[in-house]
N, C-alpha and C positions, 0 to 999 in steps of 0.2 A: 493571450490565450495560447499562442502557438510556445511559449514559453514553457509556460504549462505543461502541456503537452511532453514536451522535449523531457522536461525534469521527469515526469511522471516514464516516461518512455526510459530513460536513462537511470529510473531507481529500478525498473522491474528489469534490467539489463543485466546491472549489476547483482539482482535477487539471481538469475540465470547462471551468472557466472560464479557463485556462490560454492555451486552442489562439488566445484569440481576443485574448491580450496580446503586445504587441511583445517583443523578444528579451531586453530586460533585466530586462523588470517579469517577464516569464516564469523569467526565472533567478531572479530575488528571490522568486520565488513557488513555486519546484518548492524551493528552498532552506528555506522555511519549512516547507511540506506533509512534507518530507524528515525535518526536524525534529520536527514534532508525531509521526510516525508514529514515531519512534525513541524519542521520548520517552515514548509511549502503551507500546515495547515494554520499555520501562526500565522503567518503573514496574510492569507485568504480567512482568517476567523479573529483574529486579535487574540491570543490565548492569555490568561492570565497565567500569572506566574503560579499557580498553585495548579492550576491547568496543565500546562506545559511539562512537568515531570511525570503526570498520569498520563499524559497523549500516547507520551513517549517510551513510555511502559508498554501501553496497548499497541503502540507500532511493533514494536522489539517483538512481542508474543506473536503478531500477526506474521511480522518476516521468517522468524523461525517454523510455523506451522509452512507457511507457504515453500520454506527452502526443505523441509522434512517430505512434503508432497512430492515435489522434483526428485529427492532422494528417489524414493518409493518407485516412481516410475508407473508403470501401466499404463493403461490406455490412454489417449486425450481426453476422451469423455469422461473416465471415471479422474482424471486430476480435475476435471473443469469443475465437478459437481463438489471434489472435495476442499477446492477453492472458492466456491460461490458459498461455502458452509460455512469458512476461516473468515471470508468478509464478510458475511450475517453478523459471524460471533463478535468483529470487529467493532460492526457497525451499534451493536448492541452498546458495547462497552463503551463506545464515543457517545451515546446517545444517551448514555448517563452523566457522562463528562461534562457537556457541553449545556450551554443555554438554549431554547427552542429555538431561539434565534441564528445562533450559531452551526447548531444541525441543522436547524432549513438550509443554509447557505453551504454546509457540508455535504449535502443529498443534492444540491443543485451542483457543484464542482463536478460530481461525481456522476453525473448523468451527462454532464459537458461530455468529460473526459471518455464516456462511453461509447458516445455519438461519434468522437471522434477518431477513436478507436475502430469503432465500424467504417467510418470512411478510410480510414490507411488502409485496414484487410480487404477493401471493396478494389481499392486503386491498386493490391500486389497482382489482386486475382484476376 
């Protein structure tokens, strides 16, 4: 779990430090992040092989809205809202992808990962 964690913590790190790379280390870099995240869902979902290269499509699109939002800047609240849109749109597109089964267990990682996101900002503050 706390694995987990770590990885998910260490791809949105790297999404972070994205904004402030040139155009190509940025593409090599949302490419990689794209990657681990797909790979994190592979191994928590079993992807099929016809799976796995549309995951990983939906990641790449996700990452790059997410690093375009940082770009943009303003407020925290209006990034927060225009990030909770980019993983709706996400979540849509995995939710085609995926077996009911698979997206149960996808919606569940993700409600982990939530929770415990709320306890790391509970324990800075």
């Amino acid at each position: 779990m706390k694995r987990k964690l770590k990885a998910f913590l260490f791809s949105l790190s790297l999404a972070s430090l994205l904004a402030f790379a040139n155009h190509s280390q940025a593409q090599q870099e949302k490419t990689a992040i794209a990657k681990t995240l797909t790979d994190t869902l592979n191994s928590q979902l079993k992807l099929t092989a016809d799976q796995y290269p549309k995951v990983l499509s939906v990641n790449e699109s996700f990452i790059s809205k997410s690093q375009q939002i940082k770009r943009e800047g303003g407020n925290k609240l209006s990034q927060l809202k225009k990030m909770k849109t980019v993983g709706e749109e996400r979540n849509k597109s995995l939710k085609m992808l995926l077996t009911d089964e698979q997206y149960q267990k996808y919606l569940a990682h993700q409600k982990e990962n939530k929770e415990m996101m709320k306890e790391h900002f509970k324990e800075l503050h």
